[in-house]
C-alpha positions in Angstrom: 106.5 119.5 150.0 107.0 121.8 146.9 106.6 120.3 143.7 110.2 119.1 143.3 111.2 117.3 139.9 114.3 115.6 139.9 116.5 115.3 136.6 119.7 113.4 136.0 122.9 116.5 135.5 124.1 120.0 136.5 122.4 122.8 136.5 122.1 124.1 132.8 121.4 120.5 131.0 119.1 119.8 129.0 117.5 117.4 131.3 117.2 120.9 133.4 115.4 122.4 130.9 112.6 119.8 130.5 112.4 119.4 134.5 111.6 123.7 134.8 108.2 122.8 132.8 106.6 120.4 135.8 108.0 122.2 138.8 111.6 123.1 141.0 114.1 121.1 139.2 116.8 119.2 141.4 119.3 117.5 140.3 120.7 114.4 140.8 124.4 112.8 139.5 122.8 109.2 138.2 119.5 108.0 136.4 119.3 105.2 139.4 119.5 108.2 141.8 116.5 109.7 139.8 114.5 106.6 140.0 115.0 106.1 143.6 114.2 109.5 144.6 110.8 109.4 143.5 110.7 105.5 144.7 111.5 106.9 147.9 108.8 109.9 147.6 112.0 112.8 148.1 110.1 114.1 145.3 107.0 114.6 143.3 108.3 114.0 140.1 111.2 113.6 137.8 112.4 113.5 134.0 113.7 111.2 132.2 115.2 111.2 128.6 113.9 108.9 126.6 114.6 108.9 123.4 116.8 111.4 120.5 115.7 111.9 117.2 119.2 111.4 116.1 120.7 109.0 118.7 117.6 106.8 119.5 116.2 105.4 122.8 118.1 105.4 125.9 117.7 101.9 126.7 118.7 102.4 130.2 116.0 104.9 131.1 113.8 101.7 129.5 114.6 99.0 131.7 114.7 101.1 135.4 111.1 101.9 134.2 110.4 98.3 134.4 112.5 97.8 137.5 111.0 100.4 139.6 107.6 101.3 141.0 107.0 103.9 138.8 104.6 105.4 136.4 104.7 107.7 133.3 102.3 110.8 133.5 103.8 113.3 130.5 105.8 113.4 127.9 107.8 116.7 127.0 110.0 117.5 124.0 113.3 119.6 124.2 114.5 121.0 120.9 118.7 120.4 121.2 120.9 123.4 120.7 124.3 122.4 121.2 126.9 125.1 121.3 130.4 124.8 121.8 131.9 126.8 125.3 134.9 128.1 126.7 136.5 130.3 128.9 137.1 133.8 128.3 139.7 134.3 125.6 139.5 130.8 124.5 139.8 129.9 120.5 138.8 126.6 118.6 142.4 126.9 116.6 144.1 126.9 120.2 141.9 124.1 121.9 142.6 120.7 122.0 140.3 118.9 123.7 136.0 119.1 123.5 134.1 117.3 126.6 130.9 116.3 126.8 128.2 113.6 126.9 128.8 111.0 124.2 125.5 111.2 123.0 126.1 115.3 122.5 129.8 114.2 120.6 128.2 111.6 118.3 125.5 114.3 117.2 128.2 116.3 116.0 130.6 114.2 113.9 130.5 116.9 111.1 131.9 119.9 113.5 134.9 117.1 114.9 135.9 115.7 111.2 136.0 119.5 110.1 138.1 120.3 112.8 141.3 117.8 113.3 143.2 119.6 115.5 140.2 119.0 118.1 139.6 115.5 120.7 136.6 114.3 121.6 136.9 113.3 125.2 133.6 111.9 126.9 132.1 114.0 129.7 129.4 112.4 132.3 127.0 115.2 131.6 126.5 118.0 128.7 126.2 120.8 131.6 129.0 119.0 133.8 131.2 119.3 130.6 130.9 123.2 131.1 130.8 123.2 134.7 134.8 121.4 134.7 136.2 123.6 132.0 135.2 126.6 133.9 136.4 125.2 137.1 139.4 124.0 135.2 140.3 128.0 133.6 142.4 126.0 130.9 141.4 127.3 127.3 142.9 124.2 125.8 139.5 122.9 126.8 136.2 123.7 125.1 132.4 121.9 126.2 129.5 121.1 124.1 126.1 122.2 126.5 123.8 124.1 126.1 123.4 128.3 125.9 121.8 128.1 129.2 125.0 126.0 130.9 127.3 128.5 129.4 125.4 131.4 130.8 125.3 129.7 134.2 129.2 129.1 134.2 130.5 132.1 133.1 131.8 131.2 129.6 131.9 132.2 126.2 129.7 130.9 123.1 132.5 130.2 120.2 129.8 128.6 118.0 126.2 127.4 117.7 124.1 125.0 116.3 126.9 122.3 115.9 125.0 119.1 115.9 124.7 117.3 112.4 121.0 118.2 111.9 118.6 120.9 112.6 116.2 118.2 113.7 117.5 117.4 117.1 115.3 116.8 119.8 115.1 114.5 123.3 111.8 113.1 124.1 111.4 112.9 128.1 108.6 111.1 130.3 107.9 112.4 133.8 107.1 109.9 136.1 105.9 109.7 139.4 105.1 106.8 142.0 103.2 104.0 140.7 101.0 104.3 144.1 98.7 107.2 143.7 101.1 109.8 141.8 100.0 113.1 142.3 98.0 115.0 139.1 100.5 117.2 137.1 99.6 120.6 138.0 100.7 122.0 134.6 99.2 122.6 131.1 99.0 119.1 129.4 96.9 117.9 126.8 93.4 116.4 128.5 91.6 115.4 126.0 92.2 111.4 126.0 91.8 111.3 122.6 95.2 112.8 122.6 96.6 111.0 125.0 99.3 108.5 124.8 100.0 104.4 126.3 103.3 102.9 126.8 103.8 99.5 127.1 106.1 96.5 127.6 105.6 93.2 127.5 107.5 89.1 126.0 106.0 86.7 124.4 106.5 82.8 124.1 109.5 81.8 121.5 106.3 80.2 119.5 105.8 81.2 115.5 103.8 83.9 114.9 103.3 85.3 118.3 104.5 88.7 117.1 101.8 88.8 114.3 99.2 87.9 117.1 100.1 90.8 119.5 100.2 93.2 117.4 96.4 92.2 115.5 95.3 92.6 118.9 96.2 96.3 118.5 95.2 96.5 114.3 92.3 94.9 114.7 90.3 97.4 117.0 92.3 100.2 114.7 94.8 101.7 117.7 97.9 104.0 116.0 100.8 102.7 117.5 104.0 105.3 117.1 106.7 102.9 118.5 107.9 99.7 118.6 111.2 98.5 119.6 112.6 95.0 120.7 115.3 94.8 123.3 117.0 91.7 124.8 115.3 90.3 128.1 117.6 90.1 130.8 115.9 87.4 132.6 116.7 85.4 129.6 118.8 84.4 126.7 117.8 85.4 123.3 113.9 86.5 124.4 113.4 90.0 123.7 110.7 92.7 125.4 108.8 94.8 123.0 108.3 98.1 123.9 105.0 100.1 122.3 103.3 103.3 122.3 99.8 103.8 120.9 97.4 106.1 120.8 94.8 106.5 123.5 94.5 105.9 127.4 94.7 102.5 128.5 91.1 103.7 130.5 89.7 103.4 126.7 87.4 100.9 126.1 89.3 99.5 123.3 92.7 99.7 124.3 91.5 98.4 127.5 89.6 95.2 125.4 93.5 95.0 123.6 95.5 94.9 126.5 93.1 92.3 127.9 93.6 90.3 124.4 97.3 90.7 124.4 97.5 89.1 128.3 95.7 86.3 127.5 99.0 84.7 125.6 101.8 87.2 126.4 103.8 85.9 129.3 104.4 89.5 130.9 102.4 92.9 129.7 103.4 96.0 131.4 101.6 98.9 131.2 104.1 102.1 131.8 101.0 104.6 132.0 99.1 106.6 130.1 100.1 110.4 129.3 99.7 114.2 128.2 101.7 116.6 126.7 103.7 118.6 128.5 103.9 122.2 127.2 107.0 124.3 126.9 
Protein backbone atom coordinates (compact mmCIF):
# COMPACT_ATOMS: atom_id res chain seq x y z
CA UNK A 1 0.00 0.00 0.00
CA UNK A 2 1.28 3.55 -0.75
CA UNK A 3 1.84 5.75 2.01
CA UNK A 4 -1.73 7.15 2.20
CA UNK A 5 -2.46 9.95 4.88
CA UNK A 6 -5.95 10.68 5.46
CA UNK A 7 -7.19 14.29 6.47
CA UNK A 8 -10.58 15.58 7.40
CA UNK A 9 -11.92 18.14 4.11
CA UNK A 10 -11.78 18.76 0.33
CA UNK A 11 -9.12 18.92 -1.66
CA UNK A 12 -7.41 22.38 -1.09
CA UNK A 13 -7.84 22.67 2.95
CA UNK A 14 -5.59 23.23 5.10
CA UNK A 15 -5.78 19.89 6.58
CA UNK A 16 -4.62 19.05 2.84
CA UNK A 17 -1.79 21.00 3.07
CA UNK A 18 -0.30 19.40 6.31
CA UNK A 19 -1.30 15.76 4.95
CA UNK A 20 1.11 16.45 1.43
CA UNK A 21 4.22 16.63 4.00
CA UNK A 22 3.85 12.67 5.27
CA UNK A 23 2.62 11.07 1.99
CA UNK A 24 -0.73 10.84 -0.71
CA UNK A 25 -3.23 12.83 1.07
CA UNK A 26 -6.95 11.42 1.03
CA UNK A 27 -9.63 12.82 2.15
CA UNK A 28 -12.20 11.97 4.25
CA UNK A 29 -15.83 14.17 5.15
CA UNK A 30 -15.59 13.60 9.19
CA UNK A 31 -12.75 13.49 11.99
CA UNK A 32 -14.46 9.94 13.21
CA UNK A 33 -13.97 8.85 9.52
CA UNK A 34 -10.21 9.88 9.90
CA UNK A 35 -9.82 7.96 13.02
CA UNK A 36 -11.44 4.86 11.84
CA UNK A 37 -9.60 4.69 8.72
CA UNK A 38 -6.32 4.32 10.23
CA UNK A 39 -8.15 2.09 13.11
CA UNK A 40 -9.10 0.01 10.33
CA UNK A 41 -5.42 0.09 8.63
CA UNK A 42 -7.09 1.76 5.03
CA UNK A 43 -4.26 3.87 5.60
CA UNK A 44 -0.76 4.56 6.91
CA UNK A 45 -1.36 7.63 8.48
CA UNK A 46 -3.46 10.69 8.90
CA UNK A 47 -3.66 14.40 10.24
CA UNK A 48 -5.25 15.82 12.62
CA UNK A 49 -5.63 19.53 13.77
CA UNK A 50 -5.01 20.02 16.94
CA UNK A 51 -4.77 23.09 18.10
CA UNK A 52 -4.94 27.21 16.54
CA UNK A 53 -2.96 29.81 17.86
CA UNK A 54 -5.93 32.04 17.74
CA UNK A 55 -8.90 29.64 18.26
CA UNK A 56 -7.34 27.12 20.72
CA UNK A 57 -7.47 23.28 20.87
CA UNK A 58 -9.92 21.29 19.02
CA UNK A 59 -11.24 19.37 21.79
CA UNK A 60 -12.83 16.85 19.60
CA UNK A 61 -9.66 15.76 17.86
CA UNK A 62 -8.63 15.35 21.96
CA UNK A 63 -11.00 12.97 23.11
CA UNK A 64 -11.14 10.38 19.64
CA UNK A 65 -7.36 10.27 20.50
CA UNK A 66 -8.35 8.74 23.75
CA UNK A 67 -11.08 6.70 22.22
CA UNK A 68 -9.29 5.04 19.56
CA UNK A 69 -6.28 2.79 19.18
CA UNK A 70 -4.06 5.27 18.02
CA UNK A 71 -0.77 6.85 18.50
CA UNK A 72 0.88 10.24 17.77
CA UNK A 73 4.17 10.12 15.72
CA UNK A 74 4.71 14.00 14.40
CA UNK A 75 3.60 17.10 14.88
CA UNK A 76 3.42 19.62 11.79
CA UNK A 77 2.60 23.38 11.73
CA UNK A 78 0.58 25.12 8.98
CA UNK A 79 0.97 28.89 8.81
CA UNK A 80 -3.06 30.04 7.96
CA UNK A 81 -3.64 32.29 4.97
CA UNK A 82 -7.14 32.92 4.61
CA UNK A 83 -8.27 34.61 1.55
CA UNK A 84 -11.58 35.43 0.55
CA UNK A 85 -12.93 33.65 -3.05
CA UNK A 86 -15.38 33.93 -5.58
CA UNK A 87 -16.45 33.40 -8.92
CA UNK A 88 -15.41 35.09 -11.81
CA UNK A 89 -16.72 38.63 -11.89
CA UNK A 90 -17.73 38.48 -8.32
CA UNK A 91 -17.39 41.79 -5.99
CA UNK A 92 -17.38 42.14 -2.01
CA UNK A 93 -19.88 45.35 -2.42
CA UNK A 94 -22.32 42.82 -4.43
CA UNK A 95 -21.91 39.71 -2.15
CA UNK A 96 -24.05 38.83 0.57
CA UNK A 97 -23.22 35.91 2.01
CA UNK A 98 -19.32 34.53 3.20
CA UNK A 99 -19.18 30.54 3.90
CA UNK A 100 -16.79 28.78 5.62
CA UNK A 101 -15.60 26.82 8.63
CA UNK A 102 -16.54 28.56 11.92
CA UNK A 103 -13.25 28.41 13.17
CA UNK A 104 -11.95 30.32 9.64
CA UNK A 105 -15.19 33.10 10.37
CA UNK A 106 -14.23 33.75 14.04
CA UNK A 107 -10.57 34.44 13.00
CA UNK A 108 -11.70 37.09 10.96
CA UNK A 109 -14.21 39.22 12.99
CA UNK A 110 -12.25 42.43 11.88
CA UNK A 111 -12.90 41.79 7.90
CA UNK A 112 -17.02 40.92 8.87
CA UNK A 113 -17.54 44.08 11.34
CA UNK A 114 -15.74 46.24 8.53
CA UNK A 115 -17.97 44.92 6.09
CA UNK A 116 -21.87 45.01 7.05
CA UNK A 117 -23.36 44.35 4.10
CA UNK A 118 -21.64 40.81 4.29
CA UNK A 119 -23.21 37.29 6.42
CA UNK A 120 -21.38 34.92 7.87
CA UNK A 121 -22.91 31.58 7.22
CA UNK A 122 -21.02 28.40 8.60
CA UNK A 123 -19.60 26.03 5.98
CA UNK A 124 -18.54 22.20 7.05
CA UNK A 125 -15.05 22.76 5.68
CA UNK A 126 -12.73 25.94 4.60
CA UNK A 127 -12.06 24.05 1.06
CA UNK A 128 -15.77 22.73 0.90
CA UNK A 129 -16.85 26.48 1.36
CA UNK A 130 -15.01 27.05 -2.14
CA UNK A 131 -15.89 23.97 -3.59
CA UNK A 132 -20.16 24.96 -3.22
CA UNK A 133 -19.78 28.47 -4.35
CA UNK A 134 -18.12 27.41 -7.46
CA UNK A 135 -20.53 24.65 -7.99
CA UNK A 136 -23.21 27.11 -7.02
CA UNK A 137 -21.92 30.07 -10.02
CA UNK A 138 -23.91 32.62 -7.73
CA UNK A 139 -21.59 35.77 -7.04
CA UNK A 140 -23.79 36.70 -4.17
CA UNK A 141 -21.58 34.16 -2.47
CA UNK A 142 -17.97 34.55 -1.47
CA UNK A 143 -15.68 31.50 0.66
CA UNK A 144 -12.99 32.00 3.05
CA UNK A 145 -10.10 28.93 2.03
CA UNK A 146 -7.22 28.96 1.22
CA UNK A 147 -5.04 30.22 -2.16
CA UNK A 148 -4.54 26.65 -2.90
CA UNK A 149 -8.68 25.83 -2.79
CA UNK A 150 -9.22 28.75 -4.95
CA UNK A 151 -6.80 27.68 -7.42
CA UNK A 152 -8.19 24.12 -7.41
CA UNK A 153 -11.94 25.47 -8.02
CA UNK A 154 -11.51 27.82 -10.47
CA UNK A 155 -12.13 31.16 -8.59
CA UNK A 156 -10.96 34.50 -8.08
CA UNK A 157 -8.75 35.84 -5.02
CA UNK A 158 -10.81 39.27 -3.96
CA UNK A 159 -8.55 39.72 -0.92
CA UNK A 160 -5.81 38.15 1.26
CA UNK A 161 -4.66 37.81 4.52
CA UNK A 162 -8.11 38.49 6.29
CA UNK A 163 -7.76 36.78 9.52
CA UNK A 164 -7.36 39.19 12.62
CA UNK A 165 -3.68 38.47 13.17
CA UNK A 166 -0.64 37.72 11.25
CA UNK A 167 0.18 35.01 13.75
CA UNK A 168 -2.20 32.32 12.67
CA UNK A 169 -1.17 28.87 12.60
CA UNK A 170 -2.84 25.08 13.18
CA UNK A 171 -0.81 22.71 15.02
CA UNK A 172 -1.48 18.94 13.55
CA UNK A 173 -0.38 15.41 14.93
CA UNK A 174 -0.09 12.48 12.57
CA UNK A 175 -1.06 9.42 14.01
CA UNK A 176 -0.90 5.97 13.13
CA UNK A 177 -2.09 2.62 14.74
CA UNK A 178 -1.20 2.11 18.25
CA UNK A 179 0.02 -1.55 17.14
CA UNK A 180 3.26 -1.28 15.44
CA UNK A 181 2.74 2.11 13.36
CA UNK A 182 4.93 2.24 10.60
CA UNK A 183 8.29 4.71 10.96
CA UNK A 184 7.53 8.20 9.16
CA UNK A 185 9.49 8.09 6.12
CA UNK A 186 9.96 11.84 6.10
CA UNK A 187 12.38 14.49 7.44
CA UNK A 188 11.59 14.85 11.29
CA UNK A 189 13.56 15.94 13.94
CA UNK A 190 15.56 12.57 15.54
CA UNK A 191 17.30 13.78 18.01
CA UNK A 192 15.14 12.81 21.26
CA UNK A 193 16.38 15.61 22.86
CA UNK A 194 14.02 17.37 20.64
CA UNK A 195 11.46 15.32 20.74
CA UNK A 196 8.08 15.81 22.24
CA UNK A 197 5.39 13.56 24.89
CA UNK A 198 1.74 13.89 25.06
CA UNK A 199 -0.14 12.87 27.70
CA UNK A 200 -3.59 12.45 29.40
CA UNK A 201 -4.52 11.34 32.39
CA UNK A 202 -7.47 12.18 36.07
CA UNK A 203 -6.74 12.21 39.18
CA UNK A 204 -8.71 11.50 42.55
CA UNK A 205 -11.06 14.71 43.64
CA UNK A 206 -8.52 14.67 46.81
CA UNK A 207 -6.66 18.30 47.80
CA UNK A 208 -3.58 18.80 46.31
CA UNK A 209 -3.41 16.06 43.72
CA UNK A 210 -2.72 18.63 41.04
CA UNK A 211 0.34 19.99 42.87
CA UNK A 212 1.53 16.34 43.22
CA UNK A 213 1.37 15.40 39.50
CA UNK A 214 2.77 18.00 38.21
CA UNK A 215 6.10 17.85 41.01
CA UNK A 216 6.48 14.56 39.48
CA UNK A 217 7.34 16.41 36.26
CA UNK A 218 9.26 19.72 38.18
CA UNK A 219 11.12 17.73 40.19
CA UNK A 220 13.28 15.70 37.61
CA UNK A 221 13.27 19.36 35.59
CA UNK A 222 10.93 18.15 32.30
CA UNK A 223 9.62 21.50 30.25
CA UNK A 224 6.19 21.00 29.88
CA UNK A 225 4.61 23.36 26.89
CA UNK A 226 0.87 22.54 27.56
CA UNK A 227 -1.55 21.94 29.95
CA UNK A 228 -5.23 22.02 29.63
CA UNK A 229 -8.15 20.51 31.78
CA UNK A 230 -11.27 19.29 30.09
CA UNK A 231 -14.44 17.68 31.59
CA UNK A 232 -14.37 13.77 31.91
CA UNK A 233 -17.06 12.23 30.28
CA UNK A 234 -17.21 9.20 32.25
CA UNK A 235 -17.91 11.55 35.03
CA UNK A 236 -19.51 14.54 36.57
CA UNK A 237 -17.33 17.46 37.40
CA UNK A 238 -13.78 15.31 37.12
CA UNK A 239 -11.68 16.78 34.57
CA UNK A 240 -8.66 15.06 32.32
CA UNK A 241 -5.48 16.95 32.02
CA UNK A 242 -3.88 17.02 28.94
CA UNK A 243 0.21 17.73 28.91
CA UNK A 244 3.06 17.98 26.59
CA UNK A 245 6.66 17.95 27.77
CA UNK A 246 9.72 17.85 26.53
CA UNK A 247 11.47 14.55 25.78
CA UNK A 248 10.52 10.87 24.74
CA UNK A 249 8.63 8.94 27.08
CA UNK A 250 11.75 6.17 26.29
CA UNK A 251 13.84 8.82 28.50
CA UNK A 252 15.02 7.69 31.59
CA UNK A 253 13.44 10.44 33.49
CA UNK A 254 10.30 11.01 31.87
CA UNK A 255 9.96 7.38 32.01
CA UNK A 256 10.84 7.49 36.15
CA UNK A 257 7.87 10.50 35.97
CA UNK A 258 5.31 8.73 34.22
CA UNK A 259 5.98 5.79 36.56
CA UNK A 260 5.59 8.49 39.61
CA UNK A 261 2.53 10.02 38.25
CA UNK A 262 0.73 6.19 37.90
CA UNK A 263 1.32 5.42 41.20
CA UNK A 264 -1.76 7.86 42.44
CA UNK A 265 -3.36 9.04 39.09
CA UNK A 266 -6.42 6.93 38.47
CA UNK A 267 -5.86 6.82 34.51
CA UNK A 268 -2.39 8.06 32.61
CA UNK A 269 -2.33 7.94 29.03
CA UNK A 270 0.46 8.29 27.12
CA UNK A 271 -0.54 9.65 23.38
CA UNK A 272 3.09 9.02 22.05
CA UNK A 273 6.13 10.49 21.64
CA UNK A 274 7.04 12.71 18.40
CA UNK A 275 9.28 14.71 15.75
CA UNK A 276 8.86 17.54 13.74
CA UNK A 277 7.47 17.35 10.67
CA UNK A 278 9.11 19.65 8.07
CA UNK A 279 7.33 21.67 5.54
Amino acid sequence: MANVTAYQGEPGAYSEIAALRVGEPQPFESFEEVFAAVENHDVNYAVIPIENSLGGSIHQNYDLLLQHPVTIVGETFVKVKHCLLGIPGSTIEKAVKVLSHPQALAQCRNFFAAHMNLKAEVAYDTAGSAKMIAAEKDSTKLAIASKRAGELYGLEILQENLADEEWNITRFFCIAHAKNPEPLNVKTIQDTAHHKTSIAFTLPNEQGSLFKALATFALRDIDMTKIESRPFRKKAFEYLFYVDFIGHQNDRNIHNALCHLKEFATMVNVLGSYGVIAE
